[in-house]
PDBQT receptor file of N, H, CA, C and O in Angstrom, charges set to zero:
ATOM      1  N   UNK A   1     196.013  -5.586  64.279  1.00  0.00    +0.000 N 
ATOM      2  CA  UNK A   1     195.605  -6.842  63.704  1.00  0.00    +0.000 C 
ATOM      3  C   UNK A   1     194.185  -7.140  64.183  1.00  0.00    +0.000 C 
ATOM      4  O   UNK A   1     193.730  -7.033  65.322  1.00  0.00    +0.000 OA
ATOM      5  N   UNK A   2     193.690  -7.470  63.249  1.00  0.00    +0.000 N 
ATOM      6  H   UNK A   2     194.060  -7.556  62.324  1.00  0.00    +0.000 HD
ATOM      7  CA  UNK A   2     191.980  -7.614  63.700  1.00  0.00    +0.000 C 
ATOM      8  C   UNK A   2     191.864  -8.799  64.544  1.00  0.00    +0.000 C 
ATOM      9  O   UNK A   2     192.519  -9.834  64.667  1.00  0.00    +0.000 OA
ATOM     10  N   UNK A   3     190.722  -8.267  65.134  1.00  0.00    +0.000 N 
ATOM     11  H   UNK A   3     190.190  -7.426  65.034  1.00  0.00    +0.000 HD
ATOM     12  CA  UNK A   3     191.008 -10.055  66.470  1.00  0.00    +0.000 C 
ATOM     13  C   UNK A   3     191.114  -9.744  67.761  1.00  0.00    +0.000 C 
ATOM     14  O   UNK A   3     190.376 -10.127  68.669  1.00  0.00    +0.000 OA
ATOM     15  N   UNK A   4     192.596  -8.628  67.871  1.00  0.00    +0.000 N 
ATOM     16  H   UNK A   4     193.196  -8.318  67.133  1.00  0.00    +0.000 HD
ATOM     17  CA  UNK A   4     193.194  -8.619  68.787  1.00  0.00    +0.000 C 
ATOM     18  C   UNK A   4     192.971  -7.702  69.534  1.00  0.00    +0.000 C 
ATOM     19  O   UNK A   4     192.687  -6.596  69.074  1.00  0.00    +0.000 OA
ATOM     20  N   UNK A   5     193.068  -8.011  71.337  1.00  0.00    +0.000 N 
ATOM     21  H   UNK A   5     193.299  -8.909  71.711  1.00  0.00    +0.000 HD
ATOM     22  CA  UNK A   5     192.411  -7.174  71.984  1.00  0.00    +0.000 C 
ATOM     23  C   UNK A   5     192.317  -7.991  73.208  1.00  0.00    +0.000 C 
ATOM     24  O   UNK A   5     192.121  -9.200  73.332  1.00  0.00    +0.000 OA
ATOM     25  N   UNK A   6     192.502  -7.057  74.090  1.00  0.00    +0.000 N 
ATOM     26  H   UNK A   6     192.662  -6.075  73.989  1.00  0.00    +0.000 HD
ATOM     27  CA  UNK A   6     192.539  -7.665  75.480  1.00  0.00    +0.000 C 
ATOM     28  C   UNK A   6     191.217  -8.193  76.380  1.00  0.00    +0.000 C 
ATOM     29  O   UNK A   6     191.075  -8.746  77.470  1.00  0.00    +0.000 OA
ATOM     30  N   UNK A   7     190.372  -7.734  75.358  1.00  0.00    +0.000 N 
ATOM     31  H   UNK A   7     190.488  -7.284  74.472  1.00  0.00    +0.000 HD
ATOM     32  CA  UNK A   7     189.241  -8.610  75.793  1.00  0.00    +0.000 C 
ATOM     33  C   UNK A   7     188.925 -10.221  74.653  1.00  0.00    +0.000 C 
ATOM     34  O   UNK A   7     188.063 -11.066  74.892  1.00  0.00    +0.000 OA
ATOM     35  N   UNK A   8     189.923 -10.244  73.430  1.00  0.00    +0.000 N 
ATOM     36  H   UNK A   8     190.623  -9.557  73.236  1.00  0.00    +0.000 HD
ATOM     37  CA  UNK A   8     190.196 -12.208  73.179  1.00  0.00    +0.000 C 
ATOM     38  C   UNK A   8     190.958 -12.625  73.961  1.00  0.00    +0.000 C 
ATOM     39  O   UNK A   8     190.782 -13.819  74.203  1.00  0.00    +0.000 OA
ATOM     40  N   UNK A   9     191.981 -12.028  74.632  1.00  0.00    +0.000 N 
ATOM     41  H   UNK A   9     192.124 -11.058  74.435  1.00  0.00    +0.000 HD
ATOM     42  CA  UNK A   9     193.334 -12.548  75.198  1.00  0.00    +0.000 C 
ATOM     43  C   UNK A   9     193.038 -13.714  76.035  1.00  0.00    +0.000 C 
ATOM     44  O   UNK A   9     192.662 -13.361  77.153  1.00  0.00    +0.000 OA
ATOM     45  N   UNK A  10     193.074 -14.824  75.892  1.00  0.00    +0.000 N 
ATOM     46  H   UNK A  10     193.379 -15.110  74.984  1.00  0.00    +0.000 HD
ATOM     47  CA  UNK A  10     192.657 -15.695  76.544  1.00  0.00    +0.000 C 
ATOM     48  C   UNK A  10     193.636 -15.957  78.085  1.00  0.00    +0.000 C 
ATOM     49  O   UNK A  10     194.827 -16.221  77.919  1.00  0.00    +0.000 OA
ATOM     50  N   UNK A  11     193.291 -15.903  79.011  1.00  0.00    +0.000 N 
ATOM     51  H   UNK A  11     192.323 -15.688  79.146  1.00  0.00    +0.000 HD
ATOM     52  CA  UNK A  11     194.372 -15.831  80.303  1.00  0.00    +0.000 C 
ATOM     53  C   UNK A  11     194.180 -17.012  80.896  1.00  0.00    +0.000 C 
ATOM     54  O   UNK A  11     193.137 -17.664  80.945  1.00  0.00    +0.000 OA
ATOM     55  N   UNK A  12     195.359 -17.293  81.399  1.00  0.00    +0.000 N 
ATOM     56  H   UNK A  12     196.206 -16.764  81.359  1.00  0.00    +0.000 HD
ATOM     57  CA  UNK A  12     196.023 -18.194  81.957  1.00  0.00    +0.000 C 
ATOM     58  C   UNK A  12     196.704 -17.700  83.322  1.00  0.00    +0.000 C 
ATOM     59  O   UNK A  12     196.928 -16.528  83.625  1.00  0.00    +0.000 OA
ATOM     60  N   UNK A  13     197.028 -19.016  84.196  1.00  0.00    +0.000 N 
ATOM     61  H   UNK A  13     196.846 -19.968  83.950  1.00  0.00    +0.000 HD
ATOM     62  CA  UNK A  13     197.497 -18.670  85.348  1.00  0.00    +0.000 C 
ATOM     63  C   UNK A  13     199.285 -18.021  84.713  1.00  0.00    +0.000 C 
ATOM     64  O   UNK A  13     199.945 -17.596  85.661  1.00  0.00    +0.000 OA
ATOM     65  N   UNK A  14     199.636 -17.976  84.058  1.00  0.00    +0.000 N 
ATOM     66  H   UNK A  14     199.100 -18.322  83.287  1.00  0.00    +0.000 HD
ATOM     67  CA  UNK A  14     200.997 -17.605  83.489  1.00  0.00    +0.000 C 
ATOM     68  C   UNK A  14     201.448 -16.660  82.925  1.00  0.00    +0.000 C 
ATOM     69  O   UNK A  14     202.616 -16.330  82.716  1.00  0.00    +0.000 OA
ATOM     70  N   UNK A  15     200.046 -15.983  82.538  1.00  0.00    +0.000 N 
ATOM     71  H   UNK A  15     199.097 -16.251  82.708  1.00  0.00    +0.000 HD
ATOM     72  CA  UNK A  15     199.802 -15.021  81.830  1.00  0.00    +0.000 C 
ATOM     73  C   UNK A  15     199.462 -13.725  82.163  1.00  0.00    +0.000 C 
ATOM     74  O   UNK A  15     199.572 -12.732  81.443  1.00  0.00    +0.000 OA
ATOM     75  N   UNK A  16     198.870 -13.812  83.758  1.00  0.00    +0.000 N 
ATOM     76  H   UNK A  16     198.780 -14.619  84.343  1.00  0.00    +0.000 HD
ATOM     77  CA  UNK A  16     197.981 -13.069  83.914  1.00  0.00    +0.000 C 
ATOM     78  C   UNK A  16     198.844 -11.575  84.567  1.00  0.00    +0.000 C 
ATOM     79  O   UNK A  16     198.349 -10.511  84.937  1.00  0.00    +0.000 OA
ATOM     80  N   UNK A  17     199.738 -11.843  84.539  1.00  0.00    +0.000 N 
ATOM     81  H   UNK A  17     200.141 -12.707  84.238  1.00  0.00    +0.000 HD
ATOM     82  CA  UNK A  17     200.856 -10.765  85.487  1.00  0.00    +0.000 C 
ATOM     83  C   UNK A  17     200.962 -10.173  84.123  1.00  0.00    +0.000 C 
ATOM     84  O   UNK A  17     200.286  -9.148  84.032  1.00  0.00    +0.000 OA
ATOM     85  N   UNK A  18     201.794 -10.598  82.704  1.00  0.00    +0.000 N 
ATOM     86  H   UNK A  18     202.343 -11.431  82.779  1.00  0.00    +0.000 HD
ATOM     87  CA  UNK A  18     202.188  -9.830  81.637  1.00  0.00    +0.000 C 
ATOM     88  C   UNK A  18     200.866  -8.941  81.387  1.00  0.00    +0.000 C 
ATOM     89  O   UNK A  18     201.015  -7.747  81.131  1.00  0.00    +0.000 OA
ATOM     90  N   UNK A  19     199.516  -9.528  81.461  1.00  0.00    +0.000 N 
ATOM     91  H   UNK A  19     199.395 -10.499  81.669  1.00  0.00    +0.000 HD
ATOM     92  CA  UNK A  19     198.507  -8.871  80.812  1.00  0.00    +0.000 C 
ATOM     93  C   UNK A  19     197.940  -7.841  81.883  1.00  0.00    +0.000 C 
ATOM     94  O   UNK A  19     196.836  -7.514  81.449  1.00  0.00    +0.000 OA
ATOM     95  N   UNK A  20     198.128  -7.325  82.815  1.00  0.00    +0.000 N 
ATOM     96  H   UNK A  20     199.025  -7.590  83.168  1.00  0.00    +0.000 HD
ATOM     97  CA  UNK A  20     197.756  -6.338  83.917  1.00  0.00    +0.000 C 
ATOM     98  C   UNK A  20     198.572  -5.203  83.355  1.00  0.00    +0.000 C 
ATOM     99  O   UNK A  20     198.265  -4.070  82.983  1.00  0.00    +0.000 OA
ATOM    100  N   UNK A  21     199.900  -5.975  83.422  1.00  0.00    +0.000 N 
ATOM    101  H   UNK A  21     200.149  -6.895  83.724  1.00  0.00    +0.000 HD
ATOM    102  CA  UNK A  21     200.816  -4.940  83.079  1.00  0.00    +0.000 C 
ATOM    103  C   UNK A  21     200.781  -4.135  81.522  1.00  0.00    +0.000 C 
ATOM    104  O   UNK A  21     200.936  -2.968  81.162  1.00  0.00    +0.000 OA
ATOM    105  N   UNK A  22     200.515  -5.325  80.890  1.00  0.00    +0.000 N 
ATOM    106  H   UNK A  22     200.390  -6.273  81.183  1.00  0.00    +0.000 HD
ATOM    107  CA  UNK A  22     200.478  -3.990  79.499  1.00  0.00    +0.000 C 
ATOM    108  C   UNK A  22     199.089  -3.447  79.366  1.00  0.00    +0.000 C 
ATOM    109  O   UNK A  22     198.802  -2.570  78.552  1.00  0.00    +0.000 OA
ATOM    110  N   UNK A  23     198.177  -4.039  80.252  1.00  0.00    +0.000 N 
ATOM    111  H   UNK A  23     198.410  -4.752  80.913  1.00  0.00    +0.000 HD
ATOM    112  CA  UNK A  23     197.041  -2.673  80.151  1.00  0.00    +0.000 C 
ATOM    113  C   UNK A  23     197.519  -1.888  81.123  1.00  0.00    +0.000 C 
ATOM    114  O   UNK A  23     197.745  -0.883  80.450  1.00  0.00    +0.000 OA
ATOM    115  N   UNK A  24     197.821  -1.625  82.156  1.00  0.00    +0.000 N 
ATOM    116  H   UNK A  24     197.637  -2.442  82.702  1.00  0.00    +0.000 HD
ATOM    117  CA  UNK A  24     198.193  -0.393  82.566  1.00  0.00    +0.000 C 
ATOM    118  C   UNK A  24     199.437   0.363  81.650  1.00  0.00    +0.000 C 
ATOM    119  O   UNK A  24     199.717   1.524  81.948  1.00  0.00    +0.000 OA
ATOM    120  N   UNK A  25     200.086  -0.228  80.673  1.00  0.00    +0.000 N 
ATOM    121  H   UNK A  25     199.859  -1.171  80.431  1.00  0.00    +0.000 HD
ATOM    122  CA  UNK A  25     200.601   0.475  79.320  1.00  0.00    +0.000 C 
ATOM    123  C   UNK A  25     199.771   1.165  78.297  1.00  0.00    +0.000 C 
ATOM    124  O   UNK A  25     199.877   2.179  77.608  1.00  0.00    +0.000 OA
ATOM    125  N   UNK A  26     199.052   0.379  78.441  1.00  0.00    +0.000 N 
ATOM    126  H   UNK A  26     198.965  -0.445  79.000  1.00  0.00    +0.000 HD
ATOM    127  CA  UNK A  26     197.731   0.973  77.223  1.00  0.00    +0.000 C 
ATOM    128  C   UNK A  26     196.993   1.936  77.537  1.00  0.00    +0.000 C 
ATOM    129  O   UNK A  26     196.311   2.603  76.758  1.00  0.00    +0.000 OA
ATOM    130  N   UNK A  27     197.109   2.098  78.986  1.00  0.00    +0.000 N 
ATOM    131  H   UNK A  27     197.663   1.557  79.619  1.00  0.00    +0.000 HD
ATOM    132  CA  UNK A  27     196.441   3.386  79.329  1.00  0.00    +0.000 C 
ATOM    133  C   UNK A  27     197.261   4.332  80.024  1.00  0.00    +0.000 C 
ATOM    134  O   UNK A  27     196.994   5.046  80.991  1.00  0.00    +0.000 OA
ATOM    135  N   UNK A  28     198.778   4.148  79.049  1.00  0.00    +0.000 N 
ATOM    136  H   UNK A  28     198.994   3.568  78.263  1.00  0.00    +0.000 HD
ATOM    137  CA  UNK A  28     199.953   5.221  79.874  1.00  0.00    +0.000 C 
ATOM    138  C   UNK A  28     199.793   5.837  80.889  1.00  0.00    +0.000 C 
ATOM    139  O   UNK A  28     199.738   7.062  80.999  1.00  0.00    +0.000 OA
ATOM    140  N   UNK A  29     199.687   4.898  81.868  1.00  0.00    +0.000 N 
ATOM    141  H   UNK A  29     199.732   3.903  81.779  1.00  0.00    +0.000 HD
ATOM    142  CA  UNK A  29     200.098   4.743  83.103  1.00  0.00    +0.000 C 
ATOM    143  C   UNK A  29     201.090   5.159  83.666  1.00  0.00    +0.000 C 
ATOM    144  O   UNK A  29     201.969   4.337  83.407  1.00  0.00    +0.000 OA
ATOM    145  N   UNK A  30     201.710   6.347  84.607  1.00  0.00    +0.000 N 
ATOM    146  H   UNK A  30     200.996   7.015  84.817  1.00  0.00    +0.000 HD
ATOM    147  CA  UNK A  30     203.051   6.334  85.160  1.00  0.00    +0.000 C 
ATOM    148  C   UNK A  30     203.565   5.098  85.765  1.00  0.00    +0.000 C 
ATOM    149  O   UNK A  30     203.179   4.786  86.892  1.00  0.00    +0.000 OA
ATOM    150  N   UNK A  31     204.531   4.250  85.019  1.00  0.00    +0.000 N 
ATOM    151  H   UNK A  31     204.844   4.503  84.104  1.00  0.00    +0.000 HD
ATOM    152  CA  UNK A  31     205.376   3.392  85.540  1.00  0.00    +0.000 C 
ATOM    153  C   UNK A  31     207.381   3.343  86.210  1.00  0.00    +0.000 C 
ATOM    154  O   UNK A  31     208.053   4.338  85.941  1.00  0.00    +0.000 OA
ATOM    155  N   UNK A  32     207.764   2.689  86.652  1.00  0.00    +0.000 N 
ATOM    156  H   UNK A  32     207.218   1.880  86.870  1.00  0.00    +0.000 HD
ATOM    157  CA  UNK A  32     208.096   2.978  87.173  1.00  0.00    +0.000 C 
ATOM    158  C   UNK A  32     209.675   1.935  86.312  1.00  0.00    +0.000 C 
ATOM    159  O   UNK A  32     210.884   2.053  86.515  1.00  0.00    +0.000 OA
ATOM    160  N   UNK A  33     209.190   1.345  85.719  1.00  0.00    +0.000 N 
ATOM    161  H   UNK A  33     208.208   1.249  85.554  1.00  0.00    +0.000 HD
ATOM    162  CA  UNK A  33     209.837   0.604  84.504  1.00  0.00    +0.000 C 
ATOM    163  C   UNK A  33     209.835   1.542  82.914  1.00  0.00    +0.000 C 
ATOM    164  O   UNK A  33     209.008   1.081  82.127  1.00  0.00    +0.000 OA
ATOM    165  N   UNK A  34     210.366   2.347  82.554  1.00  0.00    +0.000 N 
ATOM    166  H   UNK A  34     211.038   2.721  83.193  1.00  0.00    +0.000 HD
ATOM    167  CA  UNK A  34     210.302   2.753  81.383  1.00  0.00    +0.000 C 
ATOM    168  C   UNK A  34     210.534   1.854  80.410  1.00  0.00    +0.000 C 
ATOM    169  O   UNK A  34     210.443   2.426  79.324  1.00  0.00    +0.000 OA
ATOM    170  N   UNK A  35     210.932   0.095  80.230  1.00  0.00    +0.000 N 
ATOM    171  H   UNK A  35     211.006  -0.369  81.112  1.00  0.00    +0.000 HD
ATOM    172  CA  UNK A  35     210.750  -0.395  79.308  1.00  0.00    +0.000 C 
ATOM    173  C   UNK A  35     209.864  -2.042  79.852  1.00  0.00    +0.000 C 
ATOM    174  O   UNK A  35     210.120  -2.710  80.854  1.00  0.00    +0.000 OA
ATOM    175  N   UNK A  36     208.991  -2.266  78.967  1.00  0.00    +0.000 N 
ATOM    176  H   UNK A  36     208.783  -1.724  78.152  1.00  0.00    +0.000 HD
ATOM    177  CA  UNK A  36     208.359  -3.311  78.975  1.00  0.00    +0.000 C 
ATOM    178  C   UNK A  36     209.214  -4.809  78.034  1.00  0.00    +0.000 C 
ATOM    179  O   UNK A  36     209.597  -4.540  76.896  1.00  0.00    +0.000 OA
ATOM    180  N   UNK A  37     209.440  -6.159  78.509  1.00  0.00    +0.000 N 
ATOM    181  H   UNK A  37     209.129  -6.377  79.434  1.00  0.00    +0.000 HD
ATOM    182  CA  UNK A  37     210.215  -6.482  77.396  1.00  0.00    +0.000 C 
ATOM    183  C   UNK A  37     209.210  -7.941  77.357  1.00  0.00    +0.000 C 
ATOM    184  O   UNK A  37     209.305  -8.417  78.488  1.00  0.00    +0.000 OA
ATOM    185  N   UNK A  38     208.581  -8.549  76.774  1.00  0.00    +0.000 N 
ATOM    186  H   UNK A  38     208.504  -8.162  75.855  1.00  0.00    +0.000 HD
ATOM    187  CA  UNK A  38     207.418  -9.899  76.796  1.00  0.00    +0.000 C 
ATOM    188  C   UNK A  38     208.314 -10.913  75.835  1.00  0.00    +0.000 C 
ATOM    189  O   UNK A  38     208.643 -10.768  74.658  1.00  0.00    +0.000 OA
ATOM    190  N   UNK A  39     208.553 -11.853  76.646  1.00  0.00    +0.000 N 
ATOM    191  H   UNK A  39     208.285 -11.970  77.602  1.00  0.00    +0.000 HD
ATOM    192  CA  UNK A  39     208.920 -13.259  76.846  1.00  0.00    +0.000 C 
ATOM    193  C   UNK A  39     208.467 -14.198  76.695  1.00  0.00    +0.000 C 
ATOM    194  O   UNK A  39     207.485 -14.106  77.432  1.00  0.00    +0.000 OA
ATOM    195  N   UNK A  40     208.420 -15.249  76.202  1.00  0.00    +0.000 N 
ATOM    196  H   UNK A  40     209.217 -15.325  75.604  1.00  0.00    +0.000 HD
ATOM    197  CA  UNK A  40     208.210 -16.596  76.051  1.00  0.00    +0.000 C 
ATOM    198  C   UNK A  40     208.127 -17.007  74.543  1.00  0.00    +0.000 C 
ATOM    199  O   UNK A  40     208.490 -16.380  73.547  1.00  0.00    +0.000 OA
ATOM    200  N   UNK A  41     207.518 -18.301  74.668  1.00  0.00    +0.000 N 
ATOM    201  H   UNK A  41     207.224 -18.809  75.477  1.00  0.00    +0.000 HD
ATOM    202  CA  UNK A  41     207.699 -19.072  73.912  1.00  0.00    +0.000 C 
ATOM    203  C   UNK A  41     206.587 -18.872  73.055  1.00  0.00    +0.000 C 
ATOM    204  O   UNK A  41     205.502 -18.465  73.471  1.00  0.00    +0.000 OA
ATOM    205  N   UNK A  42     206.911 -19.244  71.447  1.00  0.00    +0.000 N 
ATOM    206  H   UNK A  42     207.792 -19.575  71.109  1.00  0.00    +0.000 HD
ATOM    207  CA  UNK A  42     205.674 -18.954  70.154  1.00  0.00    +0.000 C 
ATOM    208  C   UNK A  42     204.597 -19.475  70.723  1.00  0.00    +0.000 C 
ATOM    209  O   UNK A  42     204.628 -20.269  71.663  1.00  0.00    +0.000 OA
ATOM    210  N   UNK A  43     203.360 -18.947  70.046  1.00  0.00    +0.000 N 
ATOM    211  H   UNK A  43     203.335 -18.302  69.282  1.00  0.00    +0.000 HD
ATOM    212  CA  UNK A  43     201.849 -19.110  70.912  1.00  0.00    +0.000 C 
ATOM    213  C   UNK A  43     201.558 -18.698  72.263  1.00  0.00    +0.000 C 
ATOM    214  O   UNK A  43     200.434 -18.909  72.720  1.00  0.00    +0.000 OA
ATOM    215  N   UNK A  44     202.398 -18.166  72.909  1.00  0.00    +0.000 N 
ATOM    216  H   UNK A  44     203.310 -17.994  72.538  1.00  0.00    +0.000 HD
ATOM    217  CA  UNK A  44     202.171 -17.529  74.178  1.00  0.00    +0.000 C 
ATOM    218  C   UNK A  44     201.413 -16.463  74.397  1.00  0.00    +0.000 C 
ATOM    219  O   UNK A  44     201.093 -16.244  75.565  1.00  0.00    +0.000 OA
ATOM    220  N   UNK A  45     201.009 -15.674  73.481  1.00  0.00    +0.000 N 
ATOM    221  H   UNK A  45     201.269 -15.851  72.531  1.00  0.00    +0.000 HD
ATOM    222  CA  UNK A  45     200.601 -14.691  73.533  1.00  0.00    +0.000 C 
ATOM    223  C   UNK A  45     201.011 -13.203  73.253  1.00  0.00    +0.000 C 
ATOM    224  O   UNK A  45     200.305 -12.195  73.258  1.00  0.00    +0.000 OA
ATOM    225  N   UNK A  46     202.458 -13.363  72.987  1.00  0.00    +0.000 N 
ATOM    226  H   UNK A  46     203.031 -14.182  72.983  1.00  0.00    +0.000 HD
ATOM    227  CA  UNK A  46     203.312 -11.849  72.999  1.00  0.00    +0.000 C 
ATOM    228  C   UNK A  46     202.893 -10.956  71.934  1.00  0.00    +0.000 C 
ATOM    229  O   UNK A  46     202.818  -9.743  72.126  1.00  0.00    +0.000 OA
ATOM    230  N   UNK A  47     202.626 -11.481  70.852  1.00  0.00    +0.000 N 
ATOM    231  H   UNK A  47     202.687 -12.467  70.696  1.00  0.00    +0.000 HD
ATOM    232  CA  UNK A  47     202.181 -10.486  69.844  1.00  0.00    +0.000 C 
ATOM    233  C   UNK A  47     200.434  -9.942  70.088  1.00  0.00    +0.000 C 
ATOM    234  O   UNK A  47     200.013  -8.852  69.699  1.00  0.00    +0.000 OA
ATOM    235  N   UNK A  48     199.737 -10.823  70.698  1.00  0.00    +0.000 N 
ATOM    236  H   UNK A  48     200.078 -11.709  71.014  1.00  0.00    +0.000 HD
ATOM    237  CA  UNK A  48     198.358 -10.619  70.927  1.00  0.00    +0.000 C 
ATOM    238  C   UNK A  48     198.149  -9.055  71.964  1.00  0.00    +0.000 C 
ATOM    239  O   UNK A  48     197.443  -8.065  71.769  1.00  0.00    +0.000 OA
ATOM    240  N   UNK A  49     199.058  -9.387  73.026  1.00  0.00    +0.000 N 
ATOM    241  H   UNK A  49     199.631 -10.191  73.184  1.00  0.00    +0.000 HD
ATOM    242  CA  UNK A  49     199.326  -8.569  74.039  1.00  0.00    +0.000 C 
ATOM    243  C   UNK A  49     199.962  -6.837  73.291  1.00  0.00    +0.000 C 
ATOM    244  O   UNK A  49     199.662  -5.732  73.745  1.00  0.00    +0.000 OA
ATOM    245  N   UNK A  50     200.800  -7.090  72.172  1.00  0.00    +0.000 N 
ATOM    246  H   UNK A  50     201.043  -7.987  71.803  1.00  0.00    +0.000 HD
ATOM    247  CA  UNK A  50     201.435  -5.610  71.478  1.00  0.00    +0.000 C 
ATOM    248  C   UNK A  50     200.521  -5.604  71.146  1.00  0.00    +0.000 C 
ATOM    249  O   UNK A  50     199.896  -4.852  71.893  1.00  0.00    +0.000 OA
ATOM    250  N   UNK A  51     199.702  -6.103  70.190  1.00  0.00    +0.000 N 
ATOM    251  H   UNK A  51     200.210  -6.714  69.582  1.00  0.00    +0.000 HD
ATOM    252  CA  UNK A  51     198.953  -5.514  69.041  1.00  0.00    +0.000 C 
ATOM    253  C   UNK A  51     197.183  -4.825  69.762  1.00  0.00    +0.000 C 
ATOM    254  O   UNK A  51     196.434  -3.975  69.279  1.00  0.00    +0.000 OA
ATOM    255  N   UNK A  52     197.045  -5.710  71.146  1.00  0.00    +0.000 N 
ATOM    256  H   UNK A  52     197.653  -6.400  71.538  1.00  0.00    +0.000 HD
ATOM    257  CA  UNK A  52     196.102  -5.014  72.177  1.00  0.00    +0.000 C 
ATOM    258  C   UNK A  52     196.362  -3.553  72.245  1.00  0.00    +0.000 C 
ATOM    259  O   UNK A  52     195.696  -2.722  71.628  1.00  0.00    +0.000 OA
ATOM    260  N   UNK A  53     197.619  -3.210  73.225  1.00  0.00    +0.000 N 
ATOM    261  H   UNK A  53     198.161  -3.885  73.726  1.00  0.00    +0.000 HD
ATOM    262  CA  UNK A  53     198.596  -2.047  73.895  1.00  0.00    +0.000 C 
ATOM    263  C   UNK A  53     197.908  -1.411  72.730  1.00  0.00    +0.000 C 
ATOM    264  O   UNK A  53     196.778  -0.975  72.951  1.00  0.00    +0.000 OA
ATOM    265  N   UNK A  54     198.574  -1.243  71.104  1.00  0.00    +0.000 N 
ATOM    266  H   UNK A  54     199.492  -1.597  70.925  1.00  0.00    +0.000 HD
ATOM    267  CA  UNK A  54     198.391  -0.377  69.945  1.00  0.00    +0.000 C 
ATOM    268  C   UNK A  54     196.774  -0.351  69.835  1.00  0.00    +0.000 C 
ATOM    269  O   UNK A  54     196.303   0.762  69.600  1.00  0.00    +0.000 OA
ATOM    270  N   UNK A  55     196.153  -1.079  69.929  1.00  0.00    +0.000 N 
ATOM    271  H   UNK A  55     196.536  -1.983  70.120  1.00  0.00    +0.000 HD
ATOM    272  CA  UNK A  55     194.428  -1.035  69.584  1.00  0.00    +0.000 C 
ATOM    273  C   UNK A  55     193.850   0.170  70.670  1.00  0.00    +0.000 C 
ATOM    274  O   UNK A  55     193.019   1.056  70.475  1.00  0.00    +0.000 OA
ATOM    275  N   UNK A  56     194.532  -0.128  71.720  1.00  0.00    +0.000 N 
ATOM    276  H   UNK A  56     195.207  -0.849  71.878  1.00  0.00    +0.000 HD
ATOM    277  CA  UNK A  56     193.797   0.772  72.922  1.00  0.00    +0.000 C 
ATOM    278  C   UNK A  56     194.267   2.140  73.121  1.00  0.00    +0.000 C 
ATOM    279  O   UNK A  56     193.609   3.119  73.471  1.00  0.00    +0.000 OA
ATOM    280  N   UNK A  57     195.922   2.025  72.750  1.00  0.00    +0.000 N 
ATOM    281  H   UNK A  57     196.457   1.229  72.465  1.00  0.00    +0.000 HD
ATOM    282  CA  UNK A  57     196.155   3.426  72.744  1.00  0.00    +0.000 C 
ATOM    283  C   UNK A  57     195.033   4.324  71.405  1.00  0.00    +0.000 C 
ATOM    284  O   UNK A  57     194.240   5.251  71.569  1.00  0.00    +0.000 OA
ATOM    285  N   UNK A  58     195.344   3.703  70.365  1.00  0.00    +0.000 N 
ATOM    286  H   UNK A  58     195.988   2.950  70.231  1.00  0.00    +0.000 HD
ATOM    287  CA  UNK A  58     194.526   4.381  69.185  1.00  0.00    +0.000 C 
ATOM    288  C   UNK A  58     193.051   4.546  69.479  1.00  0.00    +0.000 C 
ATOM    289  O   UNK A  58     192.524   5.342  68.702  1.00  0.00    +0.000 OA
ATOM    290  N   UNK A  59     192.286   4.056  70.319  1.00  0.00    +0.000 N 
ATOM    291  H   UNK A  59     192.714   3.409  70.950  1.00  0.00    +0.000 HD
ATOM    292  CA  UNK A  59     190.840   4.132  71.295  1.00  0.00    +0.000 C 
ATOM    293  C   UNK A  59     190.948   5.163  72.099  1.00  0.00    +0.000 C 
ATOM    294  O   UNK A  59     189.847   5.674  72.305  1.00  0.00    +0.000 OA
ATOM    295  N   UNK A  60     191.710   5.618  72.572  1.00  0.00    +0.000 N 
ATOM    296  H   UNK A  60     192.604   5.204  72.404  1.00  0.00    +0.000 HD
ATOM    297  CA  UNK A  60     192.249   6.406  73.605  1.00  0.00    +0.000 C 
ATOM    298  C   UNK A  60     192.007   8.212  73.175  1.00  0.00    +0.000 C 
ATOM    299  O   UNK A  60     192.455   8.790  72.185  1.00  0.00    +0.000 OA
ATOM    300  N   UNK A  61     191.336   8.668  74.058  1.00  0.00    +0.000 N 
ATOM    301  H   UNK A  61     190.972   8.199  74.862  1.00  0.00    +0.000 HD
ATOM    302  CA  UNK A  61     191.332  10.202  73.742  1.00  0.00    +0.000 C 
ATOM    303  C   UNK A  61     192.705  10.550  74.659  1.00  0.00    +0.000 C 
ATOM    304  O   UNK A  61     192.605  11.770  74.784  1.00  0.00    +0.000 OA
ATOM    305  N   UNK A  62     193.492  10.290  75.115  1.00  0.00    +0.000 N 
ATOM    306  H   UNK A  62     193.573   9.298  75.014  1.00  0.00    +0.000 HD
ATOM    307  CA  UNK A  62     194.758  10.685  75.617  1.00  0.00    +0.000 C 
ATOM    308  C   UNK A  62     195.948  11.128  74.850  1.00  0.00    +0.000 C 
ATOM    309  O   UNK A  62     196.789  10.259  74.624  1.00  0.00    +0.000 OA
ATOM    310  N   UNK A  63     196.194  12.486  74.352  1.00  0.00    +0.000 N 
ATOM    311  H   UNK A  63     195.510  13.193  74.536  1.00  0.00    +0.000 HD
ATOM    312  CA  UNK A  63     197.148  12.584  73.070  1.00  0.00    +0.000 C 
ATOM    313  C   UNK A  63     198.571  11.971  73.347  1.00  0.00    +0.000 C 
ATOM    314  O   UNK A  63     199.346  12.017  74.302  1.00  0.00    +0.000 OA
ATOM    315  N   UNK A  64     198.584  11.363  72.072  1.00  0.00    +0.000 N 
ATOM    316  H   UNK A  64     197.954  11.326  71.296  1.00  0.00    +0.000 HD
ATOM    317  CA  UNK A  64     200.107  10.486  72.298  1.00  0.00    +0.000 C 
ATOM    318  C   UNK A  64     200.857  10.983  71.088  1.00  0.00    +0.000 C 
ATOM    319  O   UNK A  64     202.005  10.594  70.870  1.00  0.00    +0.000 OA
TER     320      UNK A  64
């Protein structure tokens, strides 16, 4: 989705833990959680945050 990207993601003190974490997703990262699951409430940010993850992997020379 155009727009989106972890450099609009606007952060918040509430926010800022989900958004560490799915960039170290975006740059398939060995984790230690094999599933990520993002929570809250509409306007929070959850779709901004997927549609980042997908922008960066597709940026990514890392074959996926």
């Amino acid at each position: 989705m155009k727009g989106r990207s972890f450099d609009t993601f606007e952060i918040t003190p509430g926010n800022r833990e989900a958004l560490d974490l799915c960039r170290r997703v975006a740059m398939l990262e060995e984790m230690g959680a094999p599933l990520v699951l993002l929570l809250g409430p509409e306007g929070c940010g959850k779709s901004h945050l997927l549609w980042s993850i997908a922008k960066q992997v597709r940026l990514s020379t890392i074959p996926v």
